[in-house]
N, C-alpha and C positions, 0 to 999 in steps of 0.2 A: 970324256970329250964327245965320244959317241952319241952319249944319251942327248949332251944339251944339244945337238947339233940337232937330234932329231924332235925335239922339244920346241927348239926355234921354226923348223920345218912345220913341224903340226900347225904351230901359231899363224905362220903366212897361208897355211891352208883356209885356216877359221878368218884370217882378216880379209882374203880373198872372197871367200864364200860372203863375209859381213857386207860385201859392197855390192854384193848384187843386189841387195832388196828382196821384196816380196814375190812370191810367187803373182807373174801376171796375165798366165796364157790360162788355157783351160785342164791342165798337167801339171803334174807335180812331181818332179823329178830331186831325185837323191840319190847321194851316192854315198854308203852306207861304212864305215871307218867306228875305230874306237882308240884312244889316247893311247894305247899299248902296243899299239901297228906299228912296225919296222921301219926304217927311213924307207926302201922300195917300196913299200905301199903308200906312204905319204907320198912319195914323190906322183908318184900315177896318179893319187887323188889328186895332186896338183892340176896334175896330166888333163884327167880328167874335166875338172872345173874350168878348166882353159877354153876345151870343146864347144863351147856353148855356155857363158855367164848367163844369160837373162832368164834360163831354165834351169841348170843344173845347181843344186847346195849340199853341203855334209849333213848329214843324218850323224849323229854321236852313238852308235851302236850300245847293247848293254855288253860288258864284260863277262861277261860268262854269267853263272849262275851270282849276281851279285846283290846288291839289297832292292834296288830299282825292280830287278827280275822277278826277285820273291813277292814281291810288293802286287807287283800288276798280276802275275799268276794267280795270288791271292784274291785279290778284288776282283779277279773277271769269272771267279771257281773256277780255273782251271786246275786240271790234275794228270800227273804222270798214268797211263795208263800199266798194269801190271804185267799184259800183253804187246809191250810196249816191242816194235818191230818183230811181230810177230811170234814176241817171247824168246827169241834170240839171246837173250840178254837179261840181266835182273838188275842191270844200273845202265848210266846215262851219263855223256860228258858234259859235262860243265859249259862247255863252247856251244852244244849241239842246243843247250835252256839258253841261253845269252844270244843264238842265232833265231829261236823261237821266239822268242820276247823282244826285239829288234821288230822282227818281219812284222808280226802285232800290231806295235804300237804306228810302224809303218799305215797299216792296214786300217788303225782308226782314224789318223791323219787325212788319209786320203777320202775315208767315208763320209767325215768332218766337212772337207771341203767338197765335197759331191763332184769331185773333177778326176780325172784318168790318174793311177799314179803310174811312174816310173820307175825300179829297184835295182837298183847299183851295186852291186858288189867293189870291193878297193881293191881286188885283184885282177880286174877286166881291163885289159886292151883295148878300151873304145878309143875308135879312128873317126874322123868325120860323117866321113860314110856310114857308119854305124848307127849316126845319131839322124841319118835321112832312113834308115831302116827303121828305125823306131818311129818316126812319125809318120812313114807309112801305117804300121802297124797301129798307129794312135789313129788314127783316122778310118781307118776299116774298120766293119761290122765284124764281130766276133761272135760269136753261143758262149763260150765257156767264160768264166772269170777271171784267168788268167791266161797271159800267152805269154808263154817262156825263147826268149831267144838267146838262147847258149846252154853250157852243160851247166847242169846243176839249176842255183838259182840266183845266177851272175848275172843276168838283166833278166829282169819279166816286165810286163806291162798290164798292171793290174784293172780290170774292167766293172768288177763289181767286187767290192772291198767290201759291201755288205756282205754278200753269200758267203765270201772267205771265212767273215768271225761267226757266222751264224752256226758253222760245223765244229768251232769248238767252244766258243765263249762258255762256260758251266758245263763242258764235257772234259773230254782225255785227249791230253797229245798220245797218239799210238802211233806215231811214225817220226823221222824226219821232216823237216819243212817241206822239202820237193815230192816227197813220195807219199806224205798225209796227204795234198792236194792231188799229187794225181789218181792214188787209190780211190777218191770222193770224184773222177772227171772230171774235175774246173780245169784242167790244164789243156790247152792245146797248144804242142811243141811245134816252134817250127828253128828250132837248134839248126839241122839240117841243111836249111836253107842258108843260114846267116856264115859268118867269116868270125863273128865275134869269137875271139879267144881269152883266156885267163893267163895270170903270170906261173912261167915254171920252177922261178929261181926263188921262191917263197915258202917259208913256213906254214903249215895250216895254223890256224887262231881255234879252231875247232877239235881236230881227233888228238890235237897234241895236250888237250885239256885235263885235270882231274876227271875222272870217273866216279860218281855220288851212286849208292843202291837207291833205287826207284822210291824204295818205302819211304827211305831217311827223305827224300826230296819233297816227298806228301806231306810228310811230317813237320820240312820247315813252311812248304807253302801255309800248310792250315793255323803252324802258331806264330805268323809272320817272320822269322827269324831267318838271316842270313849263314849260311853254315860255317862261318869264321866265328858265332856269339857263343 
């Protein structure tokens, strides 16, 4: 009963999101969910899409390391670095490739349309107020590529989607999403300053994931192969 309840929920999310239309300002706003989200995150994407119709929509995130994932890693030569968080580690969760390849495909969308993006996390607390922060923030001059308002990478406001894929397109993820970009300086935090919070009473989709060793993850990138085949 659970499930269909939350299955219905997803669907009023997507029928909601289906009426807004196209994107028609100079921003491209998403808020970033995937069909395996818990009713409390659905409900806040709801939450969420309420804030502003004429700008915000659902982005369908990749599930984890899944065939979409493989697929695009593949096509763009992207590869697990071996040094991969500064060797900390010789594997990688599943959530952490399906939040990689999300933020991505995010990041060619918005290069596509040569307009500002916006990155939504379904855990985010956005309040009204939050969504007059952000276009402040859309509206000022920035240097760096992104500017992150919140912990992690629960909203950012991407400025140049070019430079982002240009540091790894045919190279190596060697980090997390948040801290590949800040180690490269495209990030200017202003967390800080903002109110925006995330949910507490929620599962992560990410560290609670399978763990894949780096090599096997190389290995399915380069023979396209999903690690369920």
């Amino acid at each position: 009963m659970v499930h269909n309840a939350f299955r219905l929920l997803f669907s009023a999310v997507l029928i909601l999101q289906s009426s807004v239309g196209e994107d028609t300002t100079d921003t491209i706003w998403r808020v970033i969910t995937t069909a395996t989200r818990d009713p409390a995150r659905q409900a806040n994407v709801h939450n969420i899409l309420s804030l502003n119709p004429p700008l915000i929509q659902v982005m369908v995130g990749n599930q984890g390391l899944d065939n979409d994932c493989i697929l695009y890693l593949s096509d763009n030569g992207i590869r697990i670095s071996k040094s991969y968080y500064n060797g900390k580690t010789n594997s990688i969760h599943s959530g952490k490739l399906g939040l990689w390849c999300s933020f991505l495909r995010f990041l060619d969308l918005v290069q596509e349309s040569g307009k500002t993006g916006v990155w939504i996390e379904d855990d985010v607390l956005l309040k009204p107020k939050h969504i007059e922060e952000i276009m402040q923030i859309i509206g000022e001059t920035h240097t760096k590529a992104e500017v992150r308002m919140s912990h992690g990478n629960g909203v950012v406001v991407i400025k140049n989607a070019s430079q982002m894929l240009q540091v790894v397109k045919n190279l190596e993820i060697t980090n997390p999403v948040d801290v590949f970009y800040a180690s490269h300086d495209m990030v200017e935090d202003v967390a800080s300053k903002s109110s925006i919070q995330k949910m507490t009473n929620v599962t992560s989709g990410i560290t609670t994931t399978t763990q894949y060793p780096i090599d096997l993850v190389n290995q399915l990138i380069q023979h396209r192969m999903p690690p369920d085949t």
